[in-house]
Gaussian input, Z-matrix of N, CA and C with variables (Angstrom, degrees):
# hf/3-21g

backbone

0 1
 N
 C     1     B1
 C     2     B2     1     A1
 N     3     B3     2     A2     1     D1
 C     4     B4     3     A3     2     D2
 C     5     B5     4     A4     3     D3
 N     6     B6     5     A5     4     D4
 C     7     B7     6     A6     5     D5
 C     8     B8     7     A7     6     D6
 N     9     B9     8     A8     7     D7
 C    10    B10     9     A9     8     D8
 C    11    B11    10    A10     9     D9
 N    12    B12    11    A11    10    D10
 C    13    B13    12    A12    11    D11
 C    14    B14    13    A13    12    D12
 N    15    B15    14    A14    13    D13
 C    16    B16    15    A15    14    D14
 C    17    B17    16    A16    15    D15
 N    18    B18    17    A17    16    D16
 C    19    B19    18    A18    17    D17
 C    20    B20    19    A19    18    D18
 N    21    B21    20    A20    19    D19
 C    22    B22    21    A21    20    D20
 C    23    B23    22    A22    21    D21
 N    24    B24    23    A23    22    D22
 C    25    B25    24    A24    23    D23
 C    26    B26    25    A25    24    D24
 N    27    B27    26    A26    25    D25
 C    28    B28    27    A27    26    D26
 C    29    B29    28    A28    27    D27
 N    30    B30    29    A29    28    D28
 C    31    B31    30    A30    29    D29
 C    32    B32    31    A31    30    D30
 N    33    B33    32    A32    31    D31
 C    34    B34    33    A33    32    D32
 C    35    B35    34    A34    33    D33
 N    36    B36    35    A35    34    D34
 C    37    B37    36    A36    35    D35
 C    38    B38    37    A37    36    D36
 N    39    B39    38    A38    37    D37
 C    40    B40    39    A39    38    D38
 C    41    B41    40    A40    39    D39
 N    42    B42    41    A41    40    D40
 C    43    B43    42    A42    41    D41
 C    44    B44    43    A43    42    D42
 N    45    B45    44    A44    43    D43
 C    46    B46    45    A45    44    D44
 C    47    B47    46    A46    45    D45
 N    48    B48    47    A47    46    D46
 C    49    B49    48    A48    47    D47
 C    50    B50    49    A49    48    D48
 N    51    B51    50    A50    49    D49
 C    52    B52    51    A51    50    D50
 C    53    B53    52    A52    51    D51
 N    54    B54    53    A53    52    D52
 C    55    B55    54    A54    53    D53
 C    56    B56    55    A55    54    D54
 N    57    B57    56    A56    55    D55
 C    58    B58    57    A57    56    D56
 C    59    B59    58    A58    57    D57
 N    60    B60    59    A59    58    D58
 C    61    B61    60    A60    59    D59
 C    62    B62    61    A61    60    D60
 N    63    B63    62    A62    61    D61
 C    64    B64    63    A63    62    D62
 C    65    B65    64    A64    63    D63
 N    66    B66    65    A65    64    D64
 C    67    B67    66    A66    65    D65
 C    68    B68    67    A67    66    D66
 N    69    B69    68    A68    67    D67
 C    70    B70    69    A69    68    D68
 C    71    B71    70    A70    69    D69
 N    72    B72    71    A71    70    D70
 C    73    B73    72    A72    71    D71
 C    74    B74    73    A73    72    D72
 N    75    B75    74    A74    73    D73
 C    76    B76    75    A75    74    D74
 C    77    B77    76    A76    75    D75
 N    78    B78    77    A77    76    D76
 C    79    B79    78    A78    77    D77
 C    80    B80    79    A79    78    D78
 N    81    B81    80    A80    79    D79
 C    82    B82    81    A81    80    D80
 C    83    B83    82    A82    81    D81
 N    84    B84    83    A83    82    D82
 C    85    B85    84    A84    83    D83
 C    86    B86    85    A85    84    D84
 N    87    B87    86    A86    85    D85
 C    88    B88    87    A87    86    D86
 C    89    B89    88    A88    87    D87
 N    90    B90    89    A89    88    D88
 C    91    B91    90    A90    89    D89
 C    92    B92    91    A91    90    D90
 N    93    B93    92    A92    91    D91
 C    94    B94    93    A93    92    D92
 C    95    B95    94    A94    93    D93
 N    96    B96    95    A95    94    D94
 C    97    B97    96    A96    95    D95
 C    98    B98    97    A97    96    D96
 N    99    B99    98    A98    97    D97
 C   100   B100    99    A99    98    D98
 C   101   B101   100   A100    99    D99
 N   102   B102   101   A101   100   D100
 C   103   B103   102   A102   101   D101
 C   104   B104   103   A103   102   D102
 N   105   B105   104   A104   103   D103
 C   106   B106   105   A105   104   D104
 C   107   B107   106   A106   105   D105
 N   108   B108   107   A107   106   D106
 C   109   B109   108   A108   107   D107
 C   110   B110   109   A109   108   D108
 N   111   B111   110   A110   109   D109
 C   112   B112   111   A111   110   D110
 C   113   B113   112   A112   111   D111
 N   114   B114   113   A113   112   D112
 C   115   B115   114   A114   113   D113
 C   116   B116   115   A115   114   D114
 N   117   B117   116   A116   115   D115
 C   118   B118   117   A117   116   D116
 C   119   B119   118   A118   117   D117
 N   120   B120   119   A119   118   D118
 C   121   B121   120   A120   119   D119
 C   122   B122   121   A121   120   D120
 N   123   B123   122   A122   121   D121
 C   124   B124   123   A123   122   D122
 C   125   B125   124   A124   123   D123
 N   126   B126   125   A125   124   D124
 C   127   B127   126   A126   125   D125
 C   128   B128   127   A127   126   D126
 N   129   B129   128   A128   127   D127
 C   130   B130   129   A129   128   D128
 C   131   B131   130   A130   129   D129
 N   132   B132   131   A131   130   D130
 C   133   B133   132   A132   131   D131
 C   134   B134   133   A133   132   D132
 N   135   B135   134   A134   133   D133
 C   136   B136   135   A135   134   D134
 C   137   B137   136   A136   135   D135
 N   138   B138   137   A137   136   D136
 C   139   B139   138   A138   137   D137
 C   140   B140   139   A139   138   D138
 N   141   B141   140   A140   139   D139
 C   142   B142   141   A141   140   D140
 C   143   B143   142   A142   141   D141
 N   144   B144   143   A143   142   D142
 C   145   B145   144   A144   143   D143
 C   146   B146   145   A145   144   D144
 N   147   B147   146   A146   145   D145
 C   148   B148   147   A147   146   D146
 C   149   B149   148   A148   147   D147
 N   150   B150   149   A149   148   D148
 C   151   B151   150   A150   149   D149
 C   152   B152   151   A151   150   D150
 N   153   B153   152   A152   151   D151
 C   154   B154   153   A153   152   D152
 C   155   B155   154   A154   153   D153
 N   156   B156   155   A155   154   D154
 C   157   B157   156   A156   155   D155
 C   158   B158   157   A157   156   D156
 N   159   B159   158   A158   157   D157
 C   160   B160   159   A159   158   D158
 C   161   B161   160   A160   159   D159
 N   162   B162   161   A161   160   D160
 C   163   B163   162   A162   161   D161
 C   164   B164   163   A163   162   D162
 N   165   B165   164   A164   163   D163
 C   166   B166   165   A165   164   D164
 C   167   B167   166   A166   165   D165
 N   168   B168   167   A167   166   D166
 C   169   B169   168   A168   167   D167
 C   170   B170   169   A169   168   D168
 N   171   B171   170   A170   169   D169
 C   172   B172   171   A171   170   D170
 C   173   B173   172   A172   171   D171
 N   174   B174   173   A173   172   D172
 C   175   B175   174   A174   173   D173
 C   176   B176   175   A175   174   D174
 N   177   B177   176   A176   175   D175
 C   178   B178   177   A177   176   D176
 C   179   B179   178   A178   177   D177
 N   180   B180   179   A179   178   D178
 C   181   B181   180   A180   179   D179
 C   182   B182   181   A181   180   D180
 N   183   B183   182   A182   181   D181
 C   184   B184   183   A183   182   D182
 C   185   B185   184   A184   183   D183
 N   186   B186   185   A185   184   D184
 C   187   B187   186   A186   185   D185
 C   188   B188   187   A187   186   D186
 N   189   B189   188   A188   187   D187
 C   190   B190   189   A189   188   D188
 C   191   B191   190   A190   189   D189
 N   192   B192   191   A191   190   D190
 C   193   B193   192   A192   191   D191
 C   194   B194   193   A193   192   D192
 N   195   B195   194   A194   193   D193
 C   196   B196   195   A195   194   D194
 C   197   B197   196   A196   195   D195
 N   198   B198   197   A197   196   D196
 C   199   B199   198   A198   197   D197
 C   200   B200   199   A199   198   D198
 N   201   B201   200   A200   199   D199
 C   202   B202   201   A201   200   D200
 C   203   B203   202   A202   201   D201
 N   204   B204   203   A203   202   D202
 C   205   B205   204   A204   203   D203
 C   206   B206   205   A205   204   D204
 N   207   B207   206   A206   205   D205
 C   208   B208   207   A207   206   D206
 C   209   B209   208   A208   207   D207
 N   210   B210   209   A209   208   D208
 C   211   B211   210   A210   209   D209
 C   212   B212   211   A211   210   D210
 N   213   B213   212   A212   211   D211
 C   214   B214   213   A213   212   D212
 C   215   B215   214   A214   213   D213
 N   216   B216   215   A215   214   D214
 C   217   B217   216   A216   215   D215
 C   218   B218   217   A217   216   D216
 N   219   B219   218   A218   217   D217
 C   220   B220   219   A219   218   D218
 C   221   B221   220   A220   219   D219
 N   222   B222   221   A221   220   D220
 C   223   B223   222   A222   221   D221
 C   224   B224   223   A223   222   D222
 N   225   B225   224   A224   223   D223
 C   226   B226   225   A225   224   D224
 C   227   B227   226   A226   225   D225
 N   228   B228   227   A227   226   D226
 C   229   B229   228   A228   227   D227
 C   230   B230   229   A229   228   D228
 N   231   B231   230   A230   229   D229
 C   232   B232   231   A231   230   D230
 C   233   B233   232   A232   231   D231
 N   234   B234   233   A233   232   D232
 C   235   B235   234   A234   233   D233
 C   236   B236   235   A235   234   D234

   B1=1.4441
   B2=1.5238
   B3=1.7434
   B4=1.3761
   B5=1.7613
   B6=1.4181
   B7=0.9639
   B8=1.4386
   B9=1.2627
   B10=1.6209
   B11=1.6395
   B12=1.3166
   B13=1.5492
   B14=1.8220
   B15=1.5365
   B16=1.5840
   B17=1.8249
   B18=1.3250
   B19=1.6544
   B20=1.4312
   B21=0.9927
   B22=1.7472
   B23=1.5092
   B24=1.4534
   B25=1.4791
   B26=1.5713
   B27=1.0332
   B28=1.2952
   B29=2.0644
   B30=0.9592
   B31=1.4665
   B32=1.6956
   B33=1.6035
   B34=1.5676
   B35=1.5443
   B36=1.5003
   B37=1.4147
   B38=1.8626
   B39=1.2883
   B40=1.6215
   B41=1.5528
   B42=1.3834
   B43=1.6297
   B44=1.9290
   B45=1.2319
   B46=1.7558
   B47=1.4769
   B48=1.1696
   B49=1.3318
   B50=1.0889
   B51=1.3747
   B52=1.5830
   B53=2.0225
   B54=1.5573
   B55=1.4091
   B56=1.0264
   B57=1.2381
   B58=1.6738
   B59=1.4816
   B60=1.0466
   B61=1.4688
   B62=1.6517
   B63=1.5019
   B64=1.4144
   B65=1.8102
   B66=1.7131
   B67=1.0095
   B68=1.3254
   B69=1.3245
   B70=1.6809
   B71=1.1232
   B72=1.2916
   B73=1.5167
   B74=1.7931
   B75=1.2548
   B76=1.6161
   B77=1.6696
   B78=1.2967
   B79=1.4508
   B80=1.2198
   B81=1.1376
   B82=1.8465
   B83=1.6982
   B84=1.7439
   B85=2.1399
   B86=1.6199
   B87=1.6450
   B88=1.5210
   B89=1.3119
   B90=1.3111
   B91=1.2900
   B92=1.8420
   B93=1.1904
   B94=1.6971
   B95=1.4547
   B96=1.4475
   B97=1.0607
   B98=1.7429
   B99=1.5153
   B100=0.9826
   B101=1.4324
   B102=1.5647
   B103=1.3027
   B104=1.1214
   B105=1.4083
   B106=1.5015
   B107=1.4919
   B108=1.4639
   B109=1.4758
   B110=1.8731
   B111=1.2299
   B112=1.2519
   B113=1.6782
   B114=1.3451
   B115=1.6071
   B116=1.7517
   B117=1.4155
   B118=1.6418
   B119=2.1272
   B120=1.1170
   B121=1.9320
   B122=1.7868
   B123=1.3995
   B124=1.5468
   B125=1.7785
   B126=1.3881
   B127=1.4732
   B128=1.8579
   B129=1.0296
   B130=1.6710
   B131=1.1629
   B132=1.2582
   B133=1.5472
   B134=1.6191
   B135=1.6835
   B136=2.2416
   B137=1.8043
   B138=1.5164
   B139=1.9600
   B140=1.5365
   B141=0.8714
   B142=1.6432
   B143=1.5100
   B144=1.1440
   B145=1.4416
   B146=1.5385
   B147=1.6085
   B148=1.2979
   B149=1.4851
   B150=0.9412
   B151=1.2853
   B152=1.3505
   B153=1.5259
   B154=1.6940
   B155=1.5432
   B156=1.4123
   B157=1.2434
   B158=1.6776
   B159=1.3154
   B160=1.6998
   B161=1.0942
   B162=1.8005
   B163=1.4667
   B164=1.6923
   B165=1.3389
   B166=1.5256
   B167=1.2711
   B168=1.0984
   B169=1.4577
   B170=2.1625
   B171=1.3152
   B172=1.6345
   B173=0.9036
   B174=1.9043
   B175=1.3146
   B176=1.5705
   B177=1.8923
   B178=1.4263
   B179=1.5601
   B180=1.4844
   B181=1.5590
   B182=1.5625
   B183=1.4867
   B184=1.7411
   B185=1.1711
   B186=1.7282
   B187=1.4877
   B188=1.8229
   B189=1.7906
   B190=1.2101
   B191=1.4140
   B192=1.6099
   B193=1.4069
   B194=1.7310
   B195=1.1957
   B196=1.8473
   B197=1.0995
   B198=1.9388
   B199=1.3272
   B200=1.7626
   B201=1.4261
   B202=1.3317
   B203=1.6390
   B204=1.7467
   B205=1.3848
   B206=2.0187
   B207=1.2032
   B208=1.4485
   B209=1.7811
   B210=1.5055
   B211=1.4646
   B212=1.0506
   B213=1.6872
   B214=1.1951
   B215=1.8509
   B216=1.3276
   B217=1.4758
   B218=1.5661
   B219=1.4310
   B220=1.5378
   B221=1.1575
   B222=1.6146
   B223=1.6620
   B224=1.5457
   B225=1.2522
   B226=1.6122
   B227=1.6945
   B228=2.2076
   B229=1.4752
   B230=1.7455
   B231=0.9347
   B232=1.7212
   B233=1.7520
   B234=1.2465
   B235=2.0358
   B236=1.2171
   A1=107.63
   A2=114.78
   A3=109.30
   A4=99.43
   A5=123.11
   A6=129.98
   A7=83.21
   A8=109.47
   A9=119.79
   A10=126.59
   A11=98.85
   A12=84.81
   A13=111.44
   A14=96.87
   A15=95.39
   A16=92.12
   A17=95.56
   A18=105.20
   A19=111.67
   A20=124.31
   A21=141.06
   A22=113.36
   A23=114.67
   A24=123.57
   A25=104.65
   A26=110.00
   A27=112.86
   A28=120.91
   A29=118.18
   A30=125.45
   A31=106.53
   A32=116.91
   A33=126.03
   A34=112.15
   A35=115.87
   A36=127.95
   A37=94.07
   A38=97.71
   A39=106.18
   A40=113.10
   A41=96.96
   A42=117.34
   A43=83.83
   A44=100.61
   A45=90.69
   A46=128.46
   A47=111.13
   A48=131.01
   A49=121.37
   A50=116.79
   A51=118.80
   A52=112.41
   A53=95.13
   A54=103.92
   A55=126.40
   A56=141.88
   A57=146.76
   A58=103.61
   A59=133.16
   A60=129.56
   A61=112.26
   A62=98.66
   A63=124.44
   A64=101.92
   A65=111.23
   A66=141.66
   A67=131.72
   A68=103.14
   A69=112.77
   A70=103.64
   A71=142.00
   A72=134.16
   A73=99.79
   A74=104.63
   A75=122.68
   A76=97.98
   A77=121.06
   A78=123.01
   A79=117.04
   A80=115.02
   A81=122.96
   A82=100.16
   A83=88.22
   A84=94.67
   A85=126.17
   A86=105.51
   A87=104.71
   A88=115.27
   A89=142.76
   A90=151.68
   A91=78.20
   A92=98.72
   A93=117.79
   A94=99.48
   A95=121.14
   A96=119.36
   A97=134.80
   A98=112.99
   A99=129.50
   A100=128.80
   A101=121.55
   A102=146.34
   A103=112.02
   A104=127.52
   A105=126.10
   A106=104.79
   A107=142.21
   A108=126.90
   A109=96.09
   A110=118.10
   A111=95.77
   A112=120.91
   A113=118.27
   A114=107.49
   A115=105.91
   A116=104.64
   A117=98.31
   A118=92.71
   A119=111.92
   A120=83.91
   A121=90.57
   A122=119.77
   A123=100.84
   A124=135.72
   A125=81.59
   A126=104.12
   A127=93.33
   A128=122.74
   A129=105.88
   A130=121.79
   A131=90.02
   A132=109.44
   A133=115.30
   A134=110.83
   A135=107.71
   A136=79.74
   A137=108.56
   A138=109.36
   A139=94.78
   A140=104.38
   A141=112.52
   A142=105.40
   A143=147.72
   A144=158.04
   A145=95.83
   A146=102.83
   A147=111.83
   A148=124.38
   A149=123.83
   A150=134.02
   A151=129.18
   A152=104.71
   A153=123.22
   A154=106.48
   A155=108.30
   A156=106.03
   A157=107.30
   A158=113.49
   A159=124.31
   A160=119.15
   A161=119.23
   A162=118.75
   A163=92.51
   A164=116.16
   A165=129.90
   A166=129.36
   A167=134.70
   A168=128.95
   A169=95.82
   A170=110.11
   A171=120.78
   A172=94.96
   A173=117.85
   A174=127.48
   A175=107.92
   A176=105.70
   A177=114.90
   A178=121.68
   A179=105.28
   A180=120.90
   A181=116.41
   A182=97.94
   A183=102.38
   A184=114.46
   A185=110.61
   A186=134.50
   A187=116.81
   A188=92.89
   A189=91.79
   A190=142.42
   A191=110.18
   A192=113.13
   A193=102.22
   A194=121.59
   A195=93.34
   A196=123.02
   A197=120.62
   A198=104.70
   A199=110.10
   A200=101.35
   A201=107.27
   A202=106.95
   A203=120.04
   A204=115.86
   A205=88.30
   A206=119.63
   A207=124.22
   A208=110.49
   A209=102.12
   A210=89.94
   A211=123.71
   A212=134.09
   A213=130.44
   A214=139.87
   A215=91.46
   A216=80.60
   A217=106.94
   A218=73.17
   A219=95.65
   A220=118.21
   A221=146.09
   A222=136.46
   A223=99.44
   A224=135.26
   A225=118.37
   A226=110.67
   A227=90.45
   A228=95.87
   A229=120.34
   A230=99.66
   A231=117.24
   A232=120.48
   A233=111.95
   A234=95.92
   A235=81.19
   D1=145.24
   D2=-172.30
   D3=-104.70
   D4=-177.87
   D5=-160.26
   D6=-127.89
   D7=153.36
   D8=158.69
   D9=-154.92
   D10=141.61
   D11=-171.62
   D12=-124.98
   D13=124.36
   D14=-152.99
   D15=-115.45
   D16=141.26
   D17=168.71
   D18=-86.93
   D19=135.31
   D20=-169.41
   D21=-150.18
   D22=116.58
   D23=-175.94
   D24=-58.16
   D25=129.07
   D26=-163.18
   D27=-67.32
   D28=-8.76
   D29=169.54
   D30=-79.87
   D31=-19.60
   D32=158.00
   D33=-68.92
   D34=-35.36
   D35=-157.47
   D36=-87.57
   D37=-42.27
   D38=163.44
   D39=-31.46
   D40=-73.05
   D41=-142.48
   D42=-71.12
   D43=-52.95
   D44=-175.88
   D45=-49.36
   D46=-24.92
   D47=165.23
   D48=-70.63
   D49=-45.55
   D50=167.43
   D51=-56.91
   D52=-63.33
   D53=164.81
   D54=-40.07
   D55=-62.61
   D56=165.46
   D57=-55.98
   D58=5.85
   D59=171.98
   D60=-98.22
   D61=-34.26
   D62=-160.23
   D63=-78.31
   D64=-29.38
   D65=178.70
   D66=-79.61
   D67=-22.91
   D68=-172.93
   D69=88.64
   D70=-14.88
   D71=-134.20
   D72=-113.09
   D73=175.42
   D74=167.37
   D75=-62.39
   D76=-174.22
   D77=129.41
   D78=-106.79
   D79=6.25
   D80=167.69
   D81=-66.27
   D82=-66.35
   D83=172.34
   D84=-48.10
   D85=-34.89
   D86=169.52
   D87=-68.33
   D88=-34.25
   D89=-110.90
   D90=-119.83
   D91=-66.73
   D92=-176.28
   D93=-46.56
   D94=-77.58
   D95=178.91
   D96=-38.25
   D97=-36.52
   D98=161.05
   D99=-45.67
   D100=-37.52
   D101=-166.33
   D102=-115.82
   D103=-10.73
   D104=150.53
   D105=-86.24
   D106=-31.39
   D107=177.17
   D108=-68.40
   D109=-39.74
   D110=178.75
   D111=-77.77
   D112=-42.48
   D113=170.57
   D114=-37.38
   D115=-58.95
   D116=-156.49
   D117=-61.83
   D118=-29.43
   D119=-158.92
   D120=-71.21
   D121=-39.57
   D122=165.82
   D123=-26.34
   D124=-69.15
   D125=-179.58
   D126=-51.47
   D127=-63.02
   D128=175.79
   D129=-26.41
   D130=-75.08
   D131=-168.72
   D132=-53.05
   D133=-23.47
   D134=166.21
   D135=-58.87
   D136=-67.30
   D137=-155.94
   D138=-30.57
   D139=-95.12
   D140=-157.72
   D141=-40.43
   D142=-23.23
   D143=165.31
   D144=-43.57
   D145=-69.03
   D146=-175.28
   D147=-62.70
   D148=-41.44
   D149=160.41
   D150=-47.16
   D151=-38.84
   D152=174.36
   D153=-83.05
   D154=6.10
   D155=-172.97
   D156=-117.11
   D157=-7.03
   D158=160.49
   D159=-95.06
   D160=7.57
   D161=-150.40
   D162=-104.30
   D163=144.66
   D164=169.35
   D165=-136.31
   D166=160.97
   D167=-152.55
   D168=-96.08
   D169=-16.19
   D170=159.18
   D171=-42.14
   D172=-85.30
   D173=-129.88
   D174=-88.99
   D175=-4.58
   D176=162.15
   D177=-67.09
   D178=-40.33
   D179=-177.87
   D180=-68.94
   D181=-42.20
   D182=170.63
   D183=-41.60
   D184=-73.11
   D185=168.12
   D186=-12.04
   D187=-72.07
   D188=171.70
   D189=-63.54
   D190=-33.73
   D191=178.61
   D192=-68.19
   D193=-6.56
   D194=165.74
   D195=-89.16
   D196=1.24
   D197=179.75
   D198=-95.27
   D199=151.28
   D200=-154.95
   D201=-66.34
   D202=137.93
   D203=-164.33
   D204=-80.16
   D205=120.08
   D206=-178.24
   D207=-160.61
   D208=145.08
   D209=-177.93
   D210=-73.07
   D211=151.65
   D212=144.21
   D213=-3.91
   D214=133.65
   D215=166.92
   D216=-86.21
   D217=156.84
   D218=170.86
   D219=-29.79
   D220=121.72
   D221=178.71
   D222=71.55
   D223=21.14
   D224=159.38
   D225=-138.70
   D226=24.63
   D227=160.70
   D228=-50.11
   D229=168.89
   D230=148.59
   D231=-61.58
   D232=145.93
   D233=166.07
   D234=-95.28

């Protein structure tokens, strides 16, 4: 595990403290936790970039023509 040492205006250093109190948690665990929900929605957001970036309106049409042409269920009409 790495160590880090971060400067934070202190009415932030407040509120995290309050928050991680409010939480049960460290503010080491909030802090951590905080910065892994943001790494991972990044890290999505390259995936799906990349992905949207092999995507074609072909390999959309293929896709679709195998699902079977049939009505709706019940309640997943159209308005």
């Amino acid at each position: 595990m790495s160590a880090l040492s971060v400067r934070l205006p202190d009415s932030l250093h407040k509120r995290l403290k309050e928050l991680a109190a409010q939480e049960g948690v460290s503010i080491n665990q909030l802090i951590s936790l905080a910065v892994t929900e943001k790494v991972s929605a990044l890290l999505t957001e390259d995936y799906l970039n990349v992905r949207a970036a092999r995507a074609s309106r072909e390999k959309f049409d293929a896709a679709m023509s195998l699902v079977p042409d049939t009505e709706p269920v019940p309640g997943d009409e159209l308005p």
